[in-house]
PDB file with SEQRES, HELIX, SHEET and CRYST1 records, atoms N, CA, C and O in Angstrom:
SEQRES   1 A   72  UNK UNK UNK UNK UNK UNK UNK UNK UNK UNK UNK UNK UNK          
SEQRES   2 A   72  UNK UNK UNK UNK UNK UNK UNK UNK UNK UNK UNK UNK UNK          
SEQRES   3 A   72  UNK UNK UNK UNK UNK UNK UNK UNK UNK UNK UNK UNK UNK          
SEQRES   4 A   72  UNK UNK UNK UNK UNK UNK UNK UNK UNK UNK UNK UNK UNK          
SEQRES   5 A   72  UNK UNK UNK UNK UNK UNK UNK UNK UNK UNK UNK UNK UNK          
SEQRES   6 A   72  UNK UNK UNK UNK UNK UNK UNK                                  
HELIX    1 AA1 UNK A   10  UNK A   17  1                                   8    
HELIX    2 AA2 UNK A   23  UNK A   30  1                                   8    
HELIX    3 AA3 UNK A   49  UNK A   58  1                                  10    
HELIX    4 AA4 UNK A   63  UNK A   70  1                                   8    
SHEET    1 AA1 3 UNK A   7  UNK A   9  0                                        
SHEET    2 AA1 3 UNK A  42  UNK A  46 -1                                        
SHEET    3 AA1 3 UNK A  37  UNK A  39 -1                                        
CRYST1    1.000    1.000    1.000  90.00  90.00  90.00 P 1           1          
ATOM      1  N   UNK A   1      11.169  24.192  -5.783  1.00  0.00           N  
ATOM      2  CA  UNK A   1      10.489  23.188  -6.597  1.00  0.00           C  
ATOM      3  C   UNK A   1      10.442  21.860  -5.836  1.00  0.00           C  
ATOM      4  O   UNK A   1      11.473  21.492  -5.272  1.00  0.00           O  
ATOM      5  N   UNK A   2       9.313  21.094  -5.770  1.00  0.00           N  
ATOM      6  CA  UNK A   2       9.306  20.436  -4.961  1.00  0.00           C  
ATOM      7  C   UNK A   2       9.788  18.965  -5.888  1.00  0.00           C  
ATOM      8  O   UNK A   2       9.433  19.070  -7.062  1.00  0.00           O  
ATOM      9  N   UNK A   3      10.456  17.751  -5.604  1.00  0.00           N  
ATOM     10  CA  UNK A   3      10.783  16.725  -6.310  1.00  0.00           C  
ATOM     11  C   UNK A   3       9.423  15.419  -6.422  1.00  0.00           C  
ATOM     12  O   UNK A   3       8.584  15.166  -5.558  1.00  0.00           O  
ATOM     13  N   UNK A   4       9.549  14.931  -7.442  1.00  0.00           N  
ATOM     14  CA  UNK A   4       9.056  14.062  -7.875  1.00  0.00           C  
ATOM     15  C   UNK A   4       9.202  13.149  -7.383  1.00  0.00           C  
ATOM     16  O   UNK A   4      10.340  12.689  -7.289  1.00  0.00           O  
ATOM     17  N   UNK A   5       7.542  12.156  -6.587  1.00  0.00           N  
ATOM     18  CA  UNK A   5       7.787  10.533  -6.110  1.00  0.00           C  
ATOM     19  C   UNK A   5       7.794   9.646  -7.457  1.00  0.00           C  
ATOM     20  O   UNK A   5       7.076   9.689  -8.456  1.00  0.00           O  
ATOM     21  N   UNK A   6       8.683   8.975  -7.163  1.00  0.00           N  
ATOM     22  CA  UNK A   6       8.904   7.880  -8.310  1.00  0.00           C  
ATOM     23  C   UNK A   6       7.242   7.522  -8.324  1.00  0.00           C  
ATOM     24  O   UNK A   6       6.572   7.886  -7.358  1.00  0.00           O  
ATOM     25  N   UNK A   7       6.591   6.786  -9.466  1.00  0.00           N  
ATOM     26  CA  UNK A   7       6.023   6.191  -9.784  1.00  0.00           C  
ATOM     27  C   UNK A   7       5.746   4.700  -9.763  1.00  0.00           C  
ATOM     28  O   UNK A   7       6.176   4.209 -10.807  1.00  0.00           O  
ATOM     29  N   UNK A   8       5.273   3.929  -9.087  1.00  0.00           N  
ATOM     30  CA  UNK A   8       5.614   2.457  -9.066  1.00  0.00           C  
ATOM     31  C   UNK A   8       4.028   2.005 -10.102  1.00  0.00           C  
ATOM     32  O   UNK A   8       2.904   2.474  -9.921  1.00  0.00           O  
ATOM     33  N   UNK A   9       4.502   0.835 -11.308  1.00  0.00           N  
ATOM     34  CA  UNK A   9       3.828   0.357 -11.788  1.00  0.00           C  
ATOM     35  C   UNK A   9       3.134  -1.278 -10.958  1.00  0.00           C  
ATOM     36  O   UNK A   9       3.850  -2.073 -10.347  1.00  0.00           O  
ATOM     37  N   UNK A  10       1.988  -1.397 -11.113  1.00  0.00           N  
ATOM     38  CA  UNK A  10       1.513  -2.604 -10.128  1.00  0.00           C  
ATOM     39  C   UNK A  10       2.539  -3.699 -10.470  1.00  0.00           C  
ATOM     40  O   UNK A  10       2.892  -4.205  -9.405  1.00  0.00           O  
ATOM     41  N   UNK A  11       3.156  -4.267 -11.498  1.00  0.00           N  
ATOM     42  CA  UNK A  11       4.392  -5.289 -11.192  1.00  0.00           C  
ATOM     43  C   UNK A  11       5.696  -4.878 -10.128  1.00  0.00           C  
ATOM     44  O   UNK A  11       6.395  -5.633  -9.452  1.00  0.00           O  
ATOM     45  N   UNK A  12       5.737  -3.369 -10.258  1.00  0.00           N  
ATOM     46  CA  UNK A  12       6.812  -2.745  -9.366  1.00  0.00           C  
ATOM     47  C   UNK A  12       6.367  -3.022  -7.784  1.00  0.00           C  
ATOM     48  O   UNK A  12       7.124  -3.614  -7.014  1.00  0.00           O  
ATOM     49  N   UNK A  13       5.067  -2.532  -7.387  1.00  0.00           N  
ATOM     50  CA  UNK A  13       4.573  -2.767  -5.901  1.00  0.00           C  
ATOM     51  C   UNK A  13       4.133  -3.953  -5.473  1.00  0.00           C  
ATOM     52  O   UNK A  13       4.024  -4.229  -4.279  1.00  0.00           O  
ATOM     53  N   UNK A  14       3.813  -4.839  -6.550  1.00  0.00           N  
ATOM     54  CA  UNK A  14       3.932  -6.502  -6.289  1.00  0.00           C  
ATOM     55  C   UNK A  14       5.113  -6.982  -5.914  1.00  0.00           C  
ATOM     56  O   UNK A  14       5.187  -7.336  -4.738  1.00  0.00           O  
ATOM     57  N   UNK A  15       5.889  -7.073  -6.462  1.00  0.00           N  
ATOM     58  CA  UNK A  15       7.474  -7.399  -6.418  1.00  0.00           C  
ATOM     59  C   UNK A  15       7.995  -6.539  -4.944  1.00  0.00           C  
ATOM     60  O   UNK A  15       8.411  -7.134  -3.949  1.00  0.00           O  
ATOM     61  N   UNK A  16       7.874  -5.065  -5.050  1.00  0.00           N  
ATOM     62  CA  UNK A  16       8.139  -4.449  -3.691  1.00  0.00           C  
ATOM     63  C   UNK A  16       7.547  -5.165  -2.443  1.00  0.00           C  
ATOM     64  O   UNK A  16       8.310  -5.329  -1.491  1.00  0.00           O  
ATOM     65  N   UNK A  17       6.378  -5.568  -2.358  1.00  0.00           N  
ATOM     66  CA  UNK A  17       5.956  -6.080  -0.962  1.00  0.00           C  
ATOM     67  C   UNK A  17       5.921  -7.837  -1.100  1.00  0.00           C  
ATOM     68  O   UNK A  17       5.521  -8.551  -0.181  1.00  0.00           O  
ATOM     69  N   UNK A  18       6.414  -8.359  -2.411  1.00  0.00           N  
ATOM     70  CA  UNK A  18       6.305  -9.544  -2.189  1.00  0.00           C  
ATOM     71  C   UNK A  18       5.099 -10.640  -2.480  1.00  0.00           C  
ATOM     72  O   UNK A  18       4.855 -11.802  -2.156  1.00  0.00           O  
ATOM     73  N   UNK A  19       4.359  -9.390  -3.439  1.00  0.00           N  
ATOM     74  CA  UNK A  19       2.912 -10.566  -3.254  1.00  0.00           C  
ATOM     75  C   UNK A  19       2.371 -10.450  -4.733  1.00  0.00           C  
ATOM     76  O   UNK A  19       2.661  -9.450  -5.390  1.00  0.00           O  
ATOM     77  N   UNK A  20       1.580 -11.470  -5.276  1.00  0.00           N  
ATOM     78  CA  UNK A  20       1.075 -11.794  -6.412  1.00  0.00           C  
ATOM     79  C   UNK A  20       0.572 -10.341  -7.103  1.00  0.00           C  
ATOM     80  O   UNK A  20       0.188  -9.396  -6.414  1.00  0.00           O  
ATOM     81  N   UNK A  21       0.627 -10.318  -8.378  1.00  0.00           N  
ATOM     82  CA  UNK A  21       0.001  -8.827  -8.927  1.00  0.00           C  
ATOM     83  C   UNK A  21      -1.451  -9.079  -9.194  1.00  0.00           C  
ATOM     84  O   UNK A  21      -2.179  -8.371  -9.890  1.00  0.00           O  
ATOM     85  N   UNK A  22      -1.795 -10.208  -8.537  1.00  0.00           N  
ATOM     86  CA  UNK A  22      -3.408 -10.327  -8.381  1.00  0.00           C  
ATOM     87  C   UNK A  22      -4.027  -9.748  -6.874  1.00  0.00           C  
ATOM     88  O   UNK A  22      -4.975  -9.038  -6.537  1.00  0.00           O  
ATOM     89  N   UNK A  23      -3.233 -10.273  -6.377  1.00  0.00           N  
ATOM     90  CA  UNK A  23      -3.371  -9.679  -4.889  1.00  0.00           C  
ATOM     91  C   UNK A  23      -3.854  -8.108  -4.817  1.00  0.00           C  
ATOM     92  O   UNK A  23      -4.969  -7.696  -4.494  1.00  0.00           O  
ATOM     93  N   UNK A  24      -2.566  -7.264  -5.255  1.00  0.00           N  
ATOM     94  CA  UNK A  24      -2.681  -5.702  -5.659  1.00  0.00           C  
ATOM     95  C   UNK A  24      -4.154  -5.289  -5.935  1.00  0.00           C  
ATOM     96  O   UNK A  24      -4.823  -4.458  -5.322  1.00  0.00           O  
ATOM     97  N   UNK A  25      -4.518  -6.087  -7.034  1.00  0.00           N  
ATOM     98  CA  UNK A  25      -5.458  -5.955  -7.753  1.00  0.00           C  
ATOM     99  C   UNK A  25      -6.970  -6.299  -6.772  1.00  0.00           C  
ATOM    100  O   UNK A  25      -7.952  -5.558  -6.824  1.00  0.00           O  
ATOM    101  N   UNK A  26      -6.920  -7.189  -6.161  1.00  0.00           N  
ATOM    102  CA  UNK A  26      -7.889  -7.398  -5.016  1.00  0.00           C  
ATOM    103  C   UNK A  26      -8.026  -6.411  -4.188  1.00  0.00           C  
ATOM    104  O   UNK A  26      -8.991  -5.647  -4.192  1.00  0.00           O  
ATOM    105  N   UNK A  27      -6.848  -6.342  -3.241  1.00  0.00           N  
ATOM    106  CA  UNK A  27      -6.597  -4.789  -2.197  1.00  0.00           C  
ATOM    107  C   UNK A  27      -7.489  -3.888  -3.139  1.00  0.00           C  
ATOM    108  O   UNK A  27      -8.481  -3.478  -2.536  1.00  0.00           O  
ATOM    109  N   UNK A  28      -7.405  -3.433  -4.553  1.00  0.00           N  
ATOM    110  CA  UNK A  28      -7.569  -1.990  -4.798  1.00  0.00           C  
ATOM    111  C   UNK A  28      -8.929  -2.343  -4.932  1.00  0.00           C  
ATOM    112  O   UNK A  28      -9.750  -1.586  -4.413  1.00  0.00           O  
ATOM    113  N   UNK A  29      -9.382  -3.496  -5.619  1.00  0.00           N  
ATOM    114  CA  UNK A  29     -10.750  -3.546  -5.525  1.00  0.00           C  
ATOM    115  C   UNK A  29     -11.529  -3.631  -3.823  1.00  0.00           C  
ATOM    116  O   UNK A  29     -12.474  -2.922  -3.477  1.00  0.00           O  
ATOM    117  N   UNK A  30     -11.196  -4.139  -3.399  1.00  0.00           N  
ATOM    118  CA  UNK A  30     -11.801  -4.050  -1.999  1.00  0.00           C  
ATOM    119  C   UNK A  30     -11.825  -2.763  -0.895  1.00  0.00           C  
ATOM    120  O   UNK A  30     -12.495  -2.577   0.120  1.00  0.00           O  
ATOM    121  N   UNK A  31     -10.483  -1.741  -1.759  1.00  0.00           N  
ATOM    122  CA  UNK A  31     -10.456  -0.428  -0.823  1.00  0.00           C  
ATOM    123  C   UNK A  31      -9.050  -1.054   0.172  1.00  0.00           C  
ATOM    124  O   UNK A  31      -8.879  -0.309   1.137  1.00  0.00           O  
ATOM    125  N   UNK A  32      -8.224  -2.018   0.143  1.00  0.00           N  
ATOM    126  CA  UNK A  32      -7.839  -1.942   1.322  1.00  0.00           C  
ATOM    127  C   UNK A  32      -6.141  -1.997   1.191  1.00  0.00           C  
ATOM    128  O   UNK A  32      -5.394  -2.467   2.050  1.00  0.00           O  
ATOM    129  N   UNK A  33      -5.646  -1.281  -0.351  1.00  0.00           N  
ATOM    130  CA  UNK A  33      -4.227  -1.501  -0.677  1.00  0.00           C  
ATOM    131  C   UNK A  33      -4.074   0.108  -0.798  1.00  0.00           C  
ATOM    132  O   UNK A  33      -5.000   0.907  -0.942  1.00  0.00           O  
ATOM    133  N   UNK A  34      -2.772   0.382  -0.712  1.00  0.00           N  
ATOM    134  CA  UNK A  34      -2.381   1.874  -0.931  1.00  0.00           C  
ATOM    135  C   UNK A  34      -2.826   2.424  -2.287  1.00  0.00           C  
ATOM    136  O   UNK A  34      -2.831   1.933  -3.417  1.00  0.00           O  
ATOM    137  N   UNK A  35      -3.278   3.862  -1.687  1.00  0.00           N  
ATOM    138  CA  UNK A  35      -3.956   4.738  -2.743  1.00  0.00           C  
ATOM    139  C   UNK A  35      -3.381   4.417  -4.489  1.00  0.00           C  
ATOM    140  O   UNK A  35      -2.162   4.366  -4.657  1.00  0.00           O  
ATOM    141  N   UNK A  36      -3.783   4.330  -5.014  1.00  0.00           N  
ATOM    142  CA  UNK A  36      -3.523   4.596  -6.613  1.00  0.00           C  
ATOM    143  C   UNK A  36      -4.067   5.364  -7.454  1.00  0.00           C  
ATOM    144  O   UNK A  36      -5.207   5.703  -7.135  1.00  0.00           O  
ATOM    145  N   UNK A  37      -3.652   5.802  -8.487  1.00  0.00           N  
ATOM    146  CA  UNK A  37      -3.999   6.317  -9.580  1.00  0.00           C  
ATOM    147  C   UNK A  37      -4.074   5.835 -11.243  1.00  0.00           C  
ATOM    148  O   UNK A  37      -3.396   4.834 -11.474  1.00  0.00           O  
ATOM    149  N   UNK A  38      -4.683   6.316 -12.224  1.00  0.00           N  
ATOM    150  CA  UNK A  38      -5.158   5.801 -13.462  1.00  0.00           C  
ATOM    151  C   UNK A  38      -3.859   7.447 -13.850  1.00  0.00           C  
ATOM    152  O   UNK A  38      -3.800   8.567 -13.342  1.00  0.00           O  
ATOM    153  N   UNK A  39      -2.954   6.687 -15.081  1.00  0.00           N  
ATOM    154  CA  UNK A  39      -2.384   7.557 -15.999  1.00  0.00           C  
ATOM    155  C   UNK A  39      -2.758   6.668 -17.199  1.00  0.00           C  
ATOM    156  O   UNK A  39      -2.506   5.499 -17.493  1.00  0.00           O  
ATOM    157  N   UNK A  40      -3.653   7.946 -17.946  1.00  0.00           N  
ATOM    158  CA  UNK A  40      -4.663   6.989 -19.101  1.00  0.00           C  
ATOM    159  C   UNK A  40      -5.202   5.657 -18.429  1.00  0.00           C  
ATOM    160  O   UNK A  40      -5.981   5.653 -17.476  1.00  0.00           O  
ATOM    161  N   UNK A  41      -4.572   4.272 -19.188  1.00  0.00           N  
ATOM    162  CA  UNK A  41      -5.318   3.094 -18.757  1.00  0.00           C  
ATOM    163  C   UNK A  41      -4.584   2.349 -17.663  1.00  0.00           C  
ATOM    164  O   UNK A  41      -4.911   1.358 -17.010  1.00  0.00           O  
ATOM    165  N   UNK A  42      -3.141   3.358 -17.643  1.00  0.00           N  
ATOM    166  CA  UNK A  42      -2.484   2.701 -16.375  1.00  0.00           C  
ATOM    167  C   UNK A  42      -2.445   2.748 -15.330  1.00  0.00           C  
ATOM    168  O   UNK A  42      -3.069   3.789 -15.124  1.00  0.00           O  
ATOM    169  N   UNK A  43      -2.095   2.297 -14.185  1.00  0.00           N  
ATOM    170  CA  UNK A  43      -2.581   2.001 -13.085  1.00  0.00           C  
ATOM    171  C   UNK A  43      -1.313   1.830 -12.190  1.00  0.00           C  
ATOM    172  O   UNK A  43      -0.727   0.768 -11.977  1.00  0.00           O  
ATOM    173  N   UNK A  44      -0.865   3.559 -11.507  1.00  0.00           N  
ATOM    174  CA  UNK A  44       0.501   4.079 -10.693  1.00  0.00           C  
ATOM    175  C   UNK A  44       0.275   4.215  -9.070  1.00  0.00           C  
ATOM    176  O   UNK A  44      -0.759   4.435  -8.439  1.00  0.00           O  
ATOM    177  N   UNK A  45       1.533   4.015  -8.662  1.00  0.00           N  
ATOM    178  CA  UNK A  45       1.328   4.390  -7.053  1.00  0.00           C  
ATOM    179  C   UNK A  45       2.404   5.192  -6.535  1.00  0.00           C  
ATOM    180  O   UNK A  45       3.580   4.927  -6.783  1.00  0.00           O  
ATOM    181  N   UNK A  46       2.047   6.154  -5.831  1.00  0.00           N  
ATOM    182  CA  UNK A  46       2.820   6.920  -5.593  1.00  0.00           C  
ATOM    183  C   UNK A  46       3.881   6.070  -4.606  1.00  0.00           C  
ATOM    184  O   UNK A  46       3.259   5.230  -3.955  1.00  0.00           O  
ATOM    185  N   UNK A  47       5.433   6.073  -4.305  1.00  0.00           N  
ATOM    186  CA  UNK A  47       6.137   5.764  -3.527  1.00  0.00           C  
ATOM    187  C   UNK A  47       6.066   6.203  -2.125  1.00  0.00           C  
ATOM    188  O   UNK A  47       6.263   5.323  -1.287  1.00  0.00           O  
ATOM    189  N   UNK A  48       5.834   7.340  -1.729  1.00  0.00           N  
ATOM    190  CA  UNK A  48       5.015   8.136  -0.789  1.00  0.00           C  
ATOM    191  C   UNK A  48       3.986   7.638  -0.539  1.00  0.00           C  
ATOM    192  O   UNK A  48       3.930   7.244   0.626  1.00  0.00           O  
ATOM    193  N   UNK A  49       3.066   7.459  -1.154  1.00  0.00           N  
ATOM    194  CA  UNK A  49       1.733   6.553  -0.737  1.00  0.00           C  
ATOM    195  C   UNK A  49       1.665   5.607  -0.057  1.00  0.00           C  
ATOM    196  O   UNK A  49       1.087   5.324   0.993  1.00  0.00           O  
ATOM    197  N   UNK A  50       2.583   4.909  -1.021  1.00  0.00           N  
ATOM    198  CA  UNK A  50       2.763   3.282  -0.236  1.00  0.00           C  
ATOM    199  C   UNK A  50       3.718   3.214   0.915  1.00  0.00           C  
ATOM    200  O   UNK A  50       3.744   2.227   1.649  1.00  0.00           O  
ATOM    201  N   UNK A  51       4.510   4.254   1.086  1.00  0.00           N  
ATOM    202  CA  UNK A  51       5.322   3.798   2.646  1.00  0.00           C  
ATOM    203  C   UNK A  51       4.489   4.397   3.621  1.00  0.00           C  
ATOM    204  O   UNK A  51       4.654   4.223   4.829  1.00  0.00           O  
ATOM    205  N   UNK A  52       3.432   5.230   3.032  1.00  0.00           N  
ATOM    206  CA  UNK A  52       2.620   5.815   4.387  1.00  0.00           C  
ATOM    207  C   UNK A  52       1.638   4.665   4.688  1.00  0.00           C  
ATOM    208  O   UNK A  52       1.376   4.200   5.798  1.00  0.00           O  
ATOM    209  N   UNK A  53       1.211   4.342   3.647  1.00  0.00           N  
ATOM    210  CA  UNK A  53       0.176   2.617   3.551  1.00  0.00           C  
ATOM    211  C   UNK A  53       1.209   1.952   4.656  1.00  0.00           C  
ATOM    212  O   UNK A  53       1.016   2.104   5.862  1.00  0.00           O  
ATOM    213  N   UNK A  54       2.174   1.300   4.202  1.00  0.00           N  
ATOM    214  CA  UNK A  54       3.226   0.213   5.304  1.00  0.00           C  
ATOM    215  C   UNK A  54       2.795   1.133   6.466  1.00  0.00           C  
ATOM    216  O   UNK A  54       1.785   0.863   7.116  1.00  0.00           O  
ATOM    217  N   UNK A  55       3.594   2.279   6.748  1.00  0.00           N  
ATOM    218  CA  UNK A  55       3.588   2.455   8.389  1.00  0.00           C  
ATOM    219  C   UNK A  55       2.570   2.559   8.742  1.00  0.00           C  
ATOM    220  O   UNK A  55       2.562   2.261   9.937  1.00  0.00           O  
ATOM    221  N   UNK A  56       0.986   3.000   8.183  1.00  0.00           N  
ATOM    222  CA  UNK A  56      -0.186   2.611   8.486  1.00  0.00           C  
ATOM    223  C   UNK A  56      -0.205   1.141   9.466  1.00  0.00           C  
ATOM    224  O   UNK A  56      -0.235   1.058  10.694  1.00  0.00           O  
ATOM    225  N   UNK A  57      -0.178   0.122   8.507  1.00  0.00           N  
ATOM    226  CA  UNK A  57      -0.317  -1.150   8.541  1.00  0.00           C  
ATOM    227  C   UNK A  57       1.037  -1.402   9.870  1.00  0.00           C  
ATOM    228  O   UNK A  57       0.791  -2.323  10.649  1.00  0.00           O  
ATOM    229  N   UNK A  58       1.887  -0.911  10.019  1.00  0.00           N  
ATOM    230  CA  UNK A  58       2.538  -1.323  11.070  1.00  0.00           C  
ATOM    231  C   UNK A  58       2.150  -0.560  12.148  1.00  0.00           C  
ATOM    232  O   UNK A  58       2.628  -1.043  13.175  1.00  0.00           O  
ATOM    233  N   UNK A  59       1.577   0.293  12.331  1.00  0.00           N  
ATOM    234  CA  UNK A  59       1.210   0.801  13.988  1.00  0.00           C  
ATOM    235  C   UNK A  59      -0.100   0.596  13.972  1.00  0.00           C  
ATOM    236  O   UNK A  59      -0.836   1.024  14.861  1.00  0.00           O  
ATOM    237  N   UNK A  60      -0.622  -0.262  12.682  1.00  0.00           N  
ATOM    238  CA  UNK A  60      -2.065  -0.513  13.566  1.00  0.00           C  
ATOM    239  C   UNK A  60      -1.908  -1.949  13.393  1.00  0.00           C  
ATOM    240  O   UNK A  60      -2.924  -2.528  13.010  1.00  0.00           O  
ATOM    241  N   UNK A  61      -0.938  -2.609  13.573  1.00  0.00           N  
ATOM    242  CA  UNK A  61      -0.658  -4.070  13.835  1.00  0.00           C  
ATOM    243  C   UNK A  61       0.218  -3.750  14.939  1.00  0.00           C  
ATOM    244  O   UNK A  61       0.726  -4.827  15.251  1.00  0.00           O  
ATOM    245  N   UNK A  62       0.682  -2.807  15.727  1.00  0.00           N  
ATOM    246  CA  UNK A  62       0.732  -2.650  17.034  1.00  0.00           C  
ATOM    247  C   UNK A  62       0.000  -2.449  17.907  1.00  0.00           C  
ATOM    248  O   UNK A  62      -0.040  -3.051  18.980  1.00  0.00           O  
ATOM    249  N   UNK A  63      -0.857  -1.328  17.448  1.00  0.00           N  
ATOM    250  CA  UNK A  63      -1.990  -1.232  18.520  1.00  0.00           C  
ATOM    251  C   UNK A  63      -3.151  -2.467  18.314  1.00  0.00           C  
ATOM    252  O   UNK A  63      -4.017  -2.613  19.177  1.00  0.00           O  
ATOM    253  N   UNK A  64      -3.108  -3.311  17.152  1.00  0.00           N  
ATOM    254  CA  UNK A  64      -3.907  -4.473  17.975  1.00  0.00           C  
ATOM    255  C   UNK A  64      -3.493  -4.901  18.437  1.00  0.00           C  
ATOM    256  O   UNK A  64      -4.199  -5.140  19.416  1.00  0.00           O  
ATOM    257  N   UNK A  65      -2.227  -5.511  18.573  1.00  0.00           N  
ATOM    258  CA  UNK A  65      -1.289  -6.378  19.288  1.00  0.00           C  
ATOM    259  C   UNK A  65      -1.480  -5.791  21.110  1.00  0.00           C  
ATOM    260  O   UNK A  65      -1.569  -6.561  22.066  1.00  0.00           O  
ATOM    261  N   UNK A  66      -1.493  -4.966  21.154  1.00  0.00           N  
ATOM    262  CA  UNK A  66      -1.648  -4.071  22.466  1.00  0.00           C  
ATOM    263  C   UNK A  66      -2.618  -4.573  22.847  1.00  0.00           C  
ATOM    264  O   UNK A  66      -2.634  -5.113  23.953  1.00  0.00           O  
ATOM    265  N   UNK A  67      -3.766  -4.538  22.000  1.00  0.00           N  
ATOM    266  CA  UNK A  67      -4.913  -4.824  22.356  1.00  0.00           C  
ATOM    267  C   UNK A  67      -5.137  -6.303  22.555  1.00  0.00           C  
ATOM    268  O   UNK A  67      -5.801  -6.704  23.511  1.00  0.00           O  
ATOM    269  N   UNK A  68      -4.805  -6.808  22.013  1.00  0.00           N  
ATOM    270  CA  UNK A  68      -4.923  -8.457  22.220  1.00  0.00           C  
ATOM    271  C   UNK A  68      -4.403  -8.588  23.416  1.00  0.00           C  
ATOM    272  O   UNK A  68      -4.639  -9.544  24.156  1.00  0.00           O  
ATOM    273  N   UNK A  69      -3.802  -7.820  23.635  1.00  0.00           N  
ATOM    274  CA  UNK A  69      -2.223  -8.760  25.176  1.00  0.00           C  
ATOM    275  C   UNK A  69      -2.971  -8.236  26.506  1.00  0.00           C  
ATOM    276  O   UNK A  69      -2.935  -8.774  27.613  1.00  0.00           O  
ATOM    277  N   UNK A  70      -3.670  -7.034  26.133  1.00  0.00           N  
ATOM    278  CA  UNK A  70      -4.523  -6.235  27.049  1.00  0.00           C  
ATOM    279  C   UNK A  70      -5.975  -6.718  27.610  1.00  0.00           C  
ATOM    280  O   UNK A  70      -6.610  -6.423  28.623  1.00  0.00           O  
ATOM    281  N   UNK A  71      -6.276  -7.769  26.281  1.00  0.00           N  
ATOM    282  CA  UNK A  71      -7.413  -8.669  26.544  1.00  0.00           C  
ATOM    283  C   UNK A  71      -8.694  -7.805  26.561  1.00  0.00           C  
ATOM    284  O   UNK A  71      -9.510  -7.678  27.474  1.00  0.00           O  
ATOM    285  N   UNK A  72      -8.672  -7.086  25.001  1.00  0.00           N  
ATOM    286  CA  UNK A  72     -10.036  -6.251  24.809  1.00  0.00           C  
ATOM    287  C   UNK A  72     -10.034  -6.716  23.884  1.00  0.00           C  
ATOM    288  O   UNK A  72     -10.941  -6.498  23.082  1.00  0.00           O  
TER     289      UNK A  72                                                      
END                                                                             
């Protein structure tokens, strides 16, 4: 049986990364915050989701960094 990712409610993943629960709300409208889902009218993120979102966001803020220093 495979285990259950916690559920984070958008005050939970605001508070987790530190940033306004308007912010959240921008990212999801624009496409550019970790995946979510609708349970009924609410609005969940998988814990799994979002650390794959972070390490996303950290190796491709390495490889620009590469790229900047590389002068492309």
């Amino acid at each position: 049986m495979a285990t259950l990712d916690r559920l984070l409610t958008v005050q939970d993943l605001a508070d987790y990364l530190a940033v306004p629960v308007a912010t959240i709300y921008a990212w999801r409208h624009r496409g550019h915050g970790p995946p979510g889902f609708r349970v009924g009218r609410h609005l969940r993120f998988r814990t799994s989701d979002v650390t794959h979102w972070i390490s996303q966001r950290i190796n491709g803020s390495s490889t620009e960094q590469e790229r900047v220093r590389a002068g492309r």
